[in-house]
NUZA-701295 format. One record per atom (N, C-alpha, C, O): y, z, x; residue in one letter. Coordinates in steps of 0.02 Angstrom, whole numbers, padded with zeros to 5 digits, always signed. Each point is the difference from the previous one (the first is absolute). Layout:
# NUZA-701295
YZXa/...
# end
This chain:
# NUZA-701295
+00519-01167-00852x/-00033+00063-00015x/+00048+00058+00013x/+00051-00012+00030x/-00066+00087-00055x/+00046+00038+00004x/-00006+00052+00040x/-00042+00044-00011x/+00074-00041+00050x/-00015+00064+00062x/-00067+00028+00003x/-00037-00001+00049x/+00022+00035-00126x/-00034+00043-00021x/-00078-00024+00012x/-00046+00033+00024x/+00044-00089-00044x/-00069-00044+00012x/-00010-00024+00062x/-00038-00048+00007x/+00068+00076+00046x/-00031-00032+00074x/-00017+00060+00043x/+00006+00060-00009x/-00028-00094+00054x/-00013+00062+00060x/+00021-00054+00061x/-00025-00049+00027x/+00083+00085-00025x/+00052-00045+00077x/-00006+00043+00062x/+00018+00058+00010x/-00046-00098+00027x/-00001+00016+00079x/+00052-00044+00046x/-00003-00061+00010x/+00054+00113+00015x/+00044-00024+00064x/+00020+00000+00073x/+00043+00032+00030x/-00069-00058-00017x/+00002+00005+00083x/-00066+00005+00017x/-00006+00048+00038x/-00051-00077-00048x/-00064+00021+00035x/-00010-00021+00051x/-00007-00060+00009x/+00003+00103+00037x/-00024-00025+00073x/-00061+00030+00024x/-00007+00015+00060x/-00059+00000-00122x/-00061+00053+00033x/-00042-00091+00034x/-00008-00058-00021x/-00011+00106+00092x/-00039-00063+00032x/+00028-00051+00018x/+00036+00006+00049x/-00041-00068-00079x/+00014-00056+00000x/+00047-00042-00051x/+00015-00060-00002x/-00004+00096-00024x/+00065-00011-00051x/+00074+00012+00012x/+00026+00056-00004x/+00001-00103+00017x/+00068-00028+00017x/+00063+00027-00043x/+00032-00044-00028x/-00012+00105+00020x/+00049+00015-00052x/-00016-00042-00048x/+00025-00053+00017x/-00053+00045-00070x/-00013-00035-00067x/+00027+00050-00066x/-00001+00061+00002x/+00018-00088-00041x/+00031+00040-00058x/-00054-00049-00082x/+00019-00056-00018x/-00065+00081-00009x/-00016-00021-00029x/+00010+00035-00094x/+00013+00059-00012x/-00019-00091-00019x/+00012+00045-00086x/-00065-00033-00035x/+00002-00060-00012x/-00065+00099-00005x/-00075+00000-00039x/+00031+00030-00049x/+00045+00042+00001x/-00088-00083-00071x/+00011+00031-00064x/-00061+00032+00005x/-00055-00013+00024x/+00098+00091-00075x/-00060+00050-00009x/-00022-00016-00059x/+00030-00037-00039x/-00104+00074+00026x/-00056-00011-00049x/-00025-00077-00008x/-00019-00029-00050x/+00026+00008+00114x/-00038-00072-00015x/-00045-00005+00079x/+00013+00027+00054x/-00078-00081-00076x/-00049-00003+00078x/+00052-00044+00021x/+00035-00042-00028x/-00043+00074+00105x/+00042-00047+00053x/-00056-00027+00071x/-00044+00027+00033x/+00075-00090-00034x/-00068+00014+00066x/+00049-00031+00056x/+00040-00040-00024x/-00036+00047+00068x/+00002-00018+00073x/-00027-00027+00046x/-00042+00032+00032x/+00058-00096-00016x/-00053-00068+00008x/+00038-00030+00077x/+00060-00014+00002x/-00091+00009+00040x/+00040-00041+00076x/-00044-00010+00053x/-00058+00021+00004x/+00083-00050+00030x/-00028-00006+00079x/-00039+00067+00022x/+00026+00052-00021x/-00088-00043+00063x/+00009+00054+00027x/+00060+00018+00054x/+00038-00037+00031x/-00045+00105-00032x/+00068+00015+00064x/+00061-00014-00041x/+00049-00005+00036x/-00035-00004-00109x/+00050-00001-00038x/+00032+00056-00020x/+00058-00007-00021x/-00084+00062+00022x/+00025+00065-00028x/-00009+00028-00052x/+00024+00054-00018x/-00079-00108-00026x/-00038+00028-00063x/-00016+00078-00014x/+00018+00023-00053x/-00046+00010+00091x/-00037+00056+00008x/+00056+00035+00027x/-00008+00060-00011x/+00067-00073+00047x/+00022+00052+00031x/+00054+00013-00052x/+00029+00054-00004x/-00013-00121-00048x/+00056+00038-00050x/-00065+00022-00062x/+00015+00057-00018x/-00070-00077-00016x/-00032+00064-00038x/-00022+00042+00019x/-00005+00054-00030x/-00015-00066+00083x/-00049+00070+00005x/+00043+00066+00059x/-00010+00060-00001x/+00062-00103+00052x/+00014+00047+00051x/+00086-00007-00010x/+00040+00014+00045x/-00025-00034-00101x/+00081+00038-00019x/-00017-00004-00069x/-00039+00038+00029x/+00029-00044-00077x/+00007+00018-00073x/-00031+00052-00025x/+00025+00048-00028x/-00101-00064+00042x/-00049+00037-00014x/-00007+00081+00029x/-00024+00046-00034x/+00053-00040+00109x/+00004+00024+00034x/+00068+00053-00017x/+00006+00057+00022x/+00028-00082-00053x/+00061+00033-00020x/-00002+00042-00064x/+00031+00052-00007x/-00068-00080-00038x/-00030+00018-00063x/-00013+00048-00004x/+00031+00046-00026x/-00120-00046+00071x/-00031+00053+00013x/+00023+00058+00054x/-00029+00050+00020x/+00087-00076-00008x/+00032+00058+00043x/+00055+00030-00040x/+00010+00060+00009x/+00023-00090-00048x/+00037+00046-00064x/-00054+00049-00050x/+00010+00060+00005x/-00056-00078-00042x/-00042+00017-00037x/-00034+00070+00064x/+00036+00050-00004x/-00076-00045+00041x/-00001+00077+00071x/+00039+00036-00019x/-00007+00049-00036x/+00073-00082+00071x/+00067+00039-00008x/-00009+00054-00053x/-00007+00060+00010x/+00010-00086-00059x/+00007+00031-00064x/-00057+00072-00023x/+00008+00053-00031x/-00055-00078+00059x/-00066+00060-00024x/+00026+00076+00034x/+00052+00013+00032x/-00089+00015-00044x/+00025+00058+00035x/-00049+00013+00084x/-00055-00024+00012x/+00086+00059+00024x/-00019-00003+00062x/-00065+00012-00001x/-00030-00044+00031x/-00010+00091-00056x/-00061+00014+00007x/-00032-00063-00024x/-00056-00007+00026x/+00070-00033-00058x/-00033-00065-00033x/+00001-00035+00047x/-00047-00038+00009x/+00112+00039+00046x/+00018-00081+00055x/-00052+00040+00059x/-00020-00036+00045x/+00004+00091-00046x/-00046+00032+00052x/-00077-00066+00029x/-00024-00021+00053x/+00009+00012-00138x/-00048-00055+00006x/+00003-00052-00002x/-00048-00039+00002x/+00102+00027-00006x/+00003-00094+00002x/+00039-00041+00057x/+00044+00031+00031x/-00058-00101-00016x/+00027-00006+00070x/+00067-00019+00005x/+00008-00046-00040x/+00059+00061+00078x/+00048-00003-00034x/+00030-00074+00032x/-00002-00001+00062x/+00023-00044-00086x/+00006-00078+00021x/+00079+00017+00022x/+00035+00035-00036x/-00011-00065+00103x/+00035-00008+00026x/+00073-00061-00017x/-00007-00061-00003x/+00064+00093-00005x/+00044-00045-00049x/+00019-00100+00013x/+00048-00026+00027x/-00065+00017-00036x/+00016-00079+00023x/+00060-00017+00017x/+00045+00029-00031x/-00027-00079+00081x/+00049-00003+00019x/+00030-00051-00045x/-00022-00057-00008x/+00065+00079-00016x/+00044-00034-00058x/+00056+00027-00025x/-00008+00061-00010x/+00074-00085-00007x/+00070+00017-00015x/-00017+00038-00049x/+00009+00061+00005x/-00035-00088-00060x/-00014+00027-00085x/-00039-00030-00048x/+00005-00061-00010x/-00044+00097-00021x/-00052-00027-00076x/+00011+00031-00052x/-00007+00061+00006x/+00017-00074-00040x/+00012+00031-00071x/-00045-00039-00055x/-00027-00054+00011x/+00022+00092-00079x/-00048-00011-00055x/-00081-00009+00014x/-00037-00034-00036x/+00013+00076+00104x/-00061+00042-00003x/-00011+00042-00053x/+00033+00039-00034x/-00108-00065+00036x/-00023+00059-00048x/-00065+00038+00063x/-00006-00013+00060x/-00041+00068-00109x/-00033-00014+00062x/-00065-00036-00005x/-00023-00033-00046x/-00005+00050+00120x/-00032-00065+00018x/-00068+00017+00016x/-00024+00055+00011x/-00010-00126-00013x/-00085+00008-00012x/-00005-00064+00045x/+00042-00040-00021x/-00075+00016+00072x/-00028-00079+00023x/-00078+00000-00014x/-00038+00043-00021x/+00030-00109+00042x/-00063-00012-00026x/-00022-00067+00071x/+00014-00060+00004x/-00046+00097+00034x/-00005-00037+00092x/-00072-00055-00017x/-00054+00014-00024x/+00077-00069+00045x/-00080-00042+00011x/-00029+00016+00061x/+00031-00002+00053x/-00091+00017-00060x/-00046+00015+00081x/-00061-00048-00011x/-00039-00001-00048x/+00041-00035+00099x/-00053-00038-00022x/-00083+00036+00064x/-00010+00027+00055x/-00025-00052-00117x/-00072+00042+00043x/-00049-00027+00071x/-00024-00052-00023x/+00014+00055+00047x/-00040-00057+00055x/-00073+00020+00001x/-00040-00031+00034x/
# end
């Protein structure tokens, strides 16, 4: 694939993630499948996702970031070929 079509993360160490360097092709479903305590959630939702929606803030103008909550950068070397970002959380009901 060509640069252009991935979204490469290097060095992730948010949480429980061990310096990992991974490359996801963009515009396709990806899912993320493991053990619990694997790091599923901490590389979508608490370094990718998290990074996304923290470029996309950035960008608005200040009176706009006034209202929204501003997500804290993940600890990671580098990500590139973000776009921005939307999740979609399972909660289950009791």
């Amino acid at each position: 694939m060509k640069k252009e079509e991935l979204i490469i993360v290097k060095g992730a160490r948010t949480h429980n993630l061990k310096n990992i360097t991974v490359e996801i092709p963009r515009n396709k479903m990806i899912v993320f499948t493991g053990l619990s305590g694997s790091g599923k959630s901490s590389l979508a939702f608490d370094t990718i996702f998290a990074e996304g929606q923290r470029r996309y803030v950035e960008s608005l103008s200040s009176y706009a970031r006034q209202f929204l909550r501003q997500m804290q950068k993940p600890d990671v070397d580098e990500i590139t070929g973000l776009s921005p970002a939307i999740s979609i959380d399972q909660k289950s009901r009791s």
